[in-house]
C-alpha positions in Angstrom: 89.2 126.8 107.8 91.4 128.0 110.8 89.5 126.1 113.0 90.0 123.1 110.9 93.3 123.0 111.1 93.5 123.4 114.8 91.4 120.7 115.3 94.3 118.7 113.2 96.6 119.4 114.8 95.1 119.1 118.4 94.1 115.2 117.1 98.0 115.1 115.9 98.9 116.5 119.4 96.8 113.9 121.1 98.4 110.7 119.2 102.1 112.2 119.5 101.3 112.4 123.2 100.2 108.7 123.5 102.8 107.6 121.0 105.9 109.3 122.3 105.0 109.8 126.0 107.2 112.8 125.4 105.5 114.9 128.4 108.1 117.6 128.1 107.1 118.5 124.7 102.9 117.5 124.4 102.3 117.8 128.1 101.1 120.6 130.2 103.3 120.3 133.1 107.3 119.8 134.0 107.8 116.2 133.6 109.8 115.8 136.8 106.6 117.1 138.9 104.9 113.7 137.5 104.4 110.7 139.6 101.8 108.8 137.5 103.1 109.4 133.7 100.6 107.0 132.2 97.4 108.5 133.7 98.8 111.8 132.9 99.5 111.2 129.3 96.2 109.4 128.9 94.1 112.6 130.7 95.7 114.8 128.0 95.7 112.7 125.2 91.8 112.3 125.8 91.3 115.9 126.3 93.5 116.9 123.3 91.6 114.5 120.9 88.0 116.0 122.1 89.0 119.3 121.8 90.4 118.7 118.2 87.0 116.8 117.4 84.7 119.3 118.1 87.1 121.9 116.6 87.0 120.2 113.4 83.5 119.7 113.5 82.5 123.5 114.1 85.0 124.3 111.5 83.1 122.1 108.9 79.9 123.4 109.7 81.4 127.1 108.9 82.6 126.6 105.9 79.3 124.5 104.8 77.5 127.7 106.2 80.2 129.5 104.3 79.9 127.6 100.9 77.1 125.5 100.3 74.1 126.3 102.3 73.3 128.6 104.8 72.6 128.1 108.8 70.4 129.5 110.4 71.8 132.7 112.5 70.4 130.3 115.6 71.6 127.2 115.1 75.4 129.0 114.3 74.7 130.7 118.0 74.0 127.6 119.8 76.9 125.8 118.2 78.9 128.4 119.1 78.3 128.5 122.5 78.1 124.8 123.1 81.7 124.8 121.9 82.7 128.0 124.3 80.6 125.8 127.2 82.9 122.7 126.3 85.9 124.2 126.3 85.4 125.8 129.5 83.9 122.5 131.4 87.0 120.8 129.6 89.3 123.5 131.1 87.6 123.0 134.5 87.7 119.1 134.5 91.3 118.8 133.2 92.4 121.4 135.7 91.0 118.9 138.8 92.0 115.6 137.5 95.4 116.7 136.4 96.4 117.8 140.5 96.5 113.6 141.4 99.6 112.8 138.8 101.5 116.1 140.1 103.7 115.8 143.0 
């Protein structure tokens, strides 16, 4: 369920961030370091909406694993570690593209 609701509220991150451009408050980085806002907000918005997708989606299959049927030990492992393996490539990539909007 947790990882439900951080998915939610990653997604809800995300569209805050691309509706309010607020970068001090959804953003990463100190606004004033910013030269291109608009390629910055859309990096993280991106990033903050695929990391709340596949959140919500591991946290579905738990609690279906949980509650209606059971996954196979497996099939839960290689979930698991496709979501650690995204994260971290997510981390990486984010990390590289975000040095050309910082001055």
């Amino acid at each position: 369920m947790l990882n439900i609701l951080i998915g939610f509220w990653f997604i809800y991150r995300a569209y805050q961030l691309k509706k309010t451009k607020n970068v001090k408050k959804y953003g990463m980085d100190i606004s004033k370091k910013i030269k291109d806002m608009d390629g910055y907000i859309n990096l993280f918005s991106k990033a903050y909406f695929l990391t709340g997708t596949i959140s919500a989606i591991l946290g579905v299959i738990m609690i279906v694993d949980k509650y209606i049927i059971e996954v196979p030990v497996g099939i839960a492992l290689l979930l698991v570690s496709l979501f650690i393996i995204f994260i971290i490539t997510e981390v990486i990539i984010v990390k590289k593209k975000r040095l050309k909007f910082i001055q």
